[in-house]
C-alpha positions, 0 to 999 in steps of 0.5 A, spaced: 500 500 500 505 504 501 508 503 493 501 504 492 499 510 495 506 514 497 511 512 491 504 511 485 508 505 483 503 499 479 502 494 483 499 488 481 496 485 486 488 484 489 490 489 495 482 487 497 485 480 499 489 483 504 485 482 510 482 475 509 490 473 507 491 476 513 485 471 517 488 466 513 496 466 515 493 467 522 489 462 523 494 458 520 499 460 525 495 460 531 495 466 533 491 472 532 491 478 528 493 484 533 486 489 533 490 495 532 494 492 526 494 497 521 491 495 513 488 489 516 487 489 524 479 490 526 480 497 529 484 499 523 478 503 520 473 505 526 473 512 529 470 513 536 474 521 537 469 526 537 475 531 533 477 524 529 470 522 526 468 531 524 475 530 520 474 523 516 467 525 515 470 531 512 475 529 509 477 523 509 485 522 507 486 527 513 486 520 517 485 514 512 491 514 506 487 509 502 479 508 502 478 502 507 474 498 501 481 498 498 483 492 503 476 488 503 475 493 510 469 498 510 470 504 515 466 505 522 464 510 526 462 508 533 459 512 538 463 510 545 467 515 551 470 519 547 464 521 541 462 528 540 458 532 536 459 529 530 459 522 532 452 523 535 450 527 528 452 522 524 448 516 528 442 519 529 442 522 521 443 514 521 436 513 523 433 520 519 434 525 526 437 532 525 439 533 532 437 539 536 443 542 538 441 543 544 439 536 546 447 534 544 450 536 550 445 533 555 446 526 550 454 527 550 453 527 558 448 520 559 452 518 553 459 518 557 456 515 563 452 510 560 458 506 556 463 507 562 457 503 565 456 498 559 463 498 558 463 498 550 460 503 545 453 504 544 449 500 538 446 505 533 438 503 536 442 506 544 444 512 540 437 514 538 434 512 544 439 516 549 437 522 544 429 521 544 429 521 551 433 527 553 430 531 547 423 530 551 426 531 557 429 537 554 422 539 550 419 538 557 423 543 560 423 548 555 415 548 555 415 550 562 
């Protein structure tokens, strides 16, 4: 990938096959393929920063030197600890919601002691409930 994408040599290989090579040699092997691994680990291409997730959905390049189809991954934004706005705005577009700003700051808060709670990033269908709920108590409060 390096040739590829930092000298712009042609290089005649099915770089989609990387990460399934990767699986292959590991089981093979009998040891696992490190997650952090760049190219073909399974957080290569998951963002969670607030900042990092605003940049790649801006501009992608800024954090990924290649598109992730390029070696069979596909990029992930999860929404855990260290989510911001972006990342709240985009996994609630991802159920057709257009965020009240108002409503984000109460939801980063909940959102930050319940995955500290549940030790792992919250699933898409948790996002959207957090925001329904702090959206009708924020209405709520707002009507009085």
């Amino acid at each position: 990938m390096a040739l590829r994408h930092l000298l712009g040599f042609r290089v005649d290989l099915d770089t989609t096959s990387f990460r399934a090579l990767a699986d292959l040699v590991s089981r093979a092997a009998g040891r696992p393929v490190s997650a952090g691994k760049a190219i073909v680990g399974e957080s290569a291409f998951i963002h969670e920063s607030g900042i990092h997730v605003d940049g790649v959905l801006k501009a992608p390049r800024i954090y990924e030197p290649f598109d992730p189809a390029e070696v069979g991954a596909r990029r992930r934004l999860v929404v855990g600890k260290h989510a911001g706005r972006a990342s709240l705005r985009y996994a609630l577009r991802e159920h057709g919601i257009d965020a009240d700003e108002g409503v984000l700051g109460p939801v980063l808060e909940g959102l930050r002691s319940h995955v500290s709670m549940l030790k792992r990033p919250l699933r898409s269908s948790e996002v959207r409930d957090l925001y329904e709920l702090a959206a009708a108590s924020w209405a709520a409060g707002a009507s009085t």
